[in-house]
C-alpha positions in Angstrom: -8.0 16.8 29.5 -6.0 16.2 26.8 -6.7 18.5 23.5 -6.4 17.1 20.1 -3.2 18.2 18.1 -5.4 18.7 15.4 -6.6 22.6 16.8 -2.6 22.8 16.1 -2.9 22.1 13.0 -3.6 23.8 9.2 -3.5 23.3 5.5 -1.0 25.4 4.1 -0.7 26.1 0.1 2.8 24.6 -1.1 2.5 27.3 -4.2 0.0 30.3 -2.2 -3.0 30.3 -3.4 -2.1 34.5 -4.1 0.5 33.2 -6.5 -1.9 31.5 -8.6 -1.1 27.6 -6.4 -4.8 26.7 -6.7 -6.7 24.9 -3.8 -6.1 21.6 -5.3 -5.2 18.6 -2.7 -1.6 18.0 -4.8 -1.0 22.0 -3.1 -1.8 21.1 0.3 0.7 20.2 3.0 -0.3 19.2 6.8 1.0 22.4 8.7 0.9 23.8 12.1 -0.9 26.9 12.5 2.8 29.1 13.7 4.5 28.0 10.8 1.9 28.5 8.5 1.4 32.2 9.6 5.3 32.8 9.3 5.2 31.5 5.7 2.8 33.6 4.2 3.5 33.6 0.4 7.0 32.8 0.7 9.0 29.9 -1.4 10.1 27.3 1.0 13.1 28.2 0.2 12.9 31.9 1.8 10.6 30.1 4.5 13.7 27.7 5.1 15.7 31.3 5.7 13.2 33.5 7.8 12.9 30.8 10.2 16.7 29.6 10.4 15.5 25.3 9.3 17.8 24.1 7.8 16.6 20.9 7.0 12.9 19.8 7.4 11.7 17.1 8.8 10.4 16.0 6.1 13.1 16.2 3.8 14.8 14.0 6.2 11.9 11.7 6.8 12.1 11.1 2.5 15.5 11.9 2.3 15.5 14.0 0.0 16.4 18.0 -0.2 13.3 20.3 -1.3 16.1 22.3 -3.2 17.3 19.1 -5.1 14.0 18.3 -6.3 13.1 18.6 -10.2 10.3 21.1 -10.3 11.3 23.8 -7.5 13.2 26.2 -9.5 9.9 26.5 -12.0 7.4 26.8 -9.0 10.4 29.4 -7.2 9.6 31.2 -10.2 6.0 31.4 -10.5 5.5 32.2 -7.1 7.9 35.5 -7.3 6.7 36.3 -10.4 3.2 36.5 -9.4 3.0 37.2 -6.0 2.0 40.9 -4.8 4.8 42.9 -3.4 3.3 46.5 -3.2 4.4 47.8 -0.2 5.4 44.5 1.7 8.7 43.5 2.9 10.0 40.3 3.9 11.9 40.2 7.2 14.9 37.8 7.9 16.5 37.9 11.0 14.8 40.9 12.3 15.5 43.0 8.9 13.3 44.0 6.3 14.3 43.1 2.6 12.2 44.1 -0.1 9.7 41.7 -1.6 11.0 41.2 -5.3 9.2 40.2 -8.5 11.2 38.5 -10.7 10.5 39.1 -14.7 9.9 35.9 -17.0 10.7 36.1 -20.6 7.6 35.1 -20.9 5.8 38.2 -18.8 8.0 40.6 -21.3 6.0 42.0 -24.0 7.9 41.3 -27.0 9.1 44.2 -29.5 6.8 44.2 -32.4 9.4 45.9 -35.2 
């Protein structure tokens, strides 16, 4: 019997869900359930480096680089600003870096003189 790729298969959040992505259809990728799982809440672009892709298909498939695309460095940004790092590390190649949380001008409260 042949199964259905489909038990292989998830929805994964483009922009997690934990970093405020939404569960709108525009957030939702086709993804198979191990990759999904080894992406947790991390940018593409750190999912690009845990997992050693250089190039996904799909970037080939529409020719285009995530990295080169308009919006990426704003929604780079809202995921690690809002994503929850207490007590989590990230591991690349076997070793643990620290989750970061990187601070928006607009996240600073401003100096009321």
């Amino acid at each position: 019997m042949f199964q259905s790729a489909a038990i292989f298969m998830t929805r994964d959040h483009v922009i997690p869900t934990s970093a405020k992505g939404g569960d709108r259809r525009a957030n939702k990728v086709v993804c198979c359930r191990t990759c999904n799982k080894v992406k947790e809440d991390l940018t593409l672009e750190e999912f690009k480096r845990r997992t050693g892709i250089a190039i996904f298909f799909s970037e080939t498939l529409l020719g285009i680089r995530i990295e080169d695309l308009d919006d990426m460095e704003a929604i780079n940004t809202s995921i690690l600003s809002t994503r929850k790092i207490e007590g989590r590390s990230i591991k690349f190649g076997g070793k643990p870096e620290p989750r970061v949380r990187v601070t928006t001008p607009s996240s600073i409260p401003s100096d009321p003189e």
